[in-house]
C-alpha positions in Angstrom: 0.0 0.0 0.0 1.3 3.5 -1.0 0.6 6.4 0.7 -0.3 9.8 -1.2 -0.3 12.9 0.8 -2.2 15.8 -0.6 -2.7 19.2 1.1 -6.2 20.3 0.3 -9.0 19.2 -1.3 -10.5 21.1 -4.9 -14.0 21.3 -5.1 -14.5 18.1 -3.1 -12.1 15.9 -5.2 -8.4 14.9 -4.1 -5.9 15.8 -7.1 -3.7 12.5 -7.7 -1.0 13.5 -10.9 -1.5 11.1 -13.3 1.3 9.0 -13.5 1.0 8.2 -9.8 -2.0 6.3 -10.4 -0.9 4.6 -14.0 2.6 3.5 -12.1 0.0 2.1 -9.0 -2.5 0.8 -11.7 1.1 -1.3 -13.4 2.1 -2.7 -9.9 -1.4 -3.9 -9.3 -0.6 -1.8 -5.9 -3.7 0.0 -3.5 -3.6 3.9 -2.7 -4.2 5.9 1.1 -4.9 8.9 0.0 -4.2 11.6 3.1 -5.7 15.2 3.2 -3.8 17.6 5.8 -6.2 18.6 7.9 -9.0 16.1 7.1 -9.9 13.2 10.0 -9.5 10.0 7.8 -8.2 8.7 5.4 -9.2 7.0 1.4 -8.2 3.9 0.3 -8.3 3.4 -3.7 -7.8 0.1 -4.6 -6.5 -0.9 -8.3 -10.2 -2.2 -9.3 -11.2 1.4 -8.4 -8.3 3.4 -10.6 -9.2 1.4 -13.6 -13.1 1.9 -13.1 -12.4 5.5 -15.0 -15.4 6.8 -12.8 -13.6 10.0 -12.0 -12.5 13.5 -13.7 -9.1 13.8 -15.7 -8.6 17.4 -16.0 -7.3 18.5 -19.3 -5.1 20.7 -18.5 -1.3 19.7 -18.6 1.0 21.0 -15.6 4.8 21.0 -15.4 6.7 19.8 -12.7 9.2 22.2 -10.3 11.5 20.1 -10.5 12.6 18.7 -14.0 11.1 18.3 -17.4 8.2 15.9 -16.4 4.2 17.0 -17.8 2.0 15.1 -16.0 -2.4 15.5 -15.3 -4.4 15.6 -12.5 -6.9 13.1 -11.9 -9.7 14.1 -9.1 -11.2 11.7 -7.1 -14.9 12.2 -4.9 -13.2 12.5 -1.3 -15.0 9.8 0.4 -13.1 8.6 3.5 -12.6 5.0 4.0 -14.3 3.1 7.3 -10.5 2.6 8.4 -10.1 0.4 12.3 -8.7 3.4 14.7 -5.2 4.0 14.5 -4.8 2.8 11.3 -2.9 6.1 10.3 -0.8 5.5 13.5 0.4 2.0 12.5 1.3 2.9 9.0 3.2 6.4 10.0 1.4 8.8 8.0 
């Protein structure tokens, strides 16, 4: 399981760039997706990332930091039913 850390929510939706989720899509690997400031946490697991049931923005952006385009995928921010301390256990 990977953990993705995002600072804020947009309109709802957590942003995920675009070659996150086609490298966790390849290594048939689940997503936590953590908001700063937001109790809980989302778990995406691959069956959900290939379901294309969520908003690719079409707008390109360019990374800071080297040459690399990538897109940002939004995803409904629906927090997972997690057992308490899960965030604890896995060091987020």
């Amino acid at each position: 399981m990977k953990t993705i850390k995002i600072k804020r929510l947009w309109n709802g939706c957590a942003s995920i760039r675009d070659y996150v989720i086609n490298k966790a899509i390849a290594k048939n690997e689940t997503l936590l997706v953590v908001v700063e400031g937001f109790p809980g946490c989302m778990i995406l697991e691959p069956d959900d990332l290939m379901q294309k049931s969520f908003a690719v923005l079409n707008t390109s952006f360019k990374s800071k930091f080297g040459d690399k385009k990538y897109k940002l995928i939004d995803f409904p921010w629906k927090p997972s039913k997690t057992p308490e301390g899960l965030q604890e256990r896995l060091k987020i």
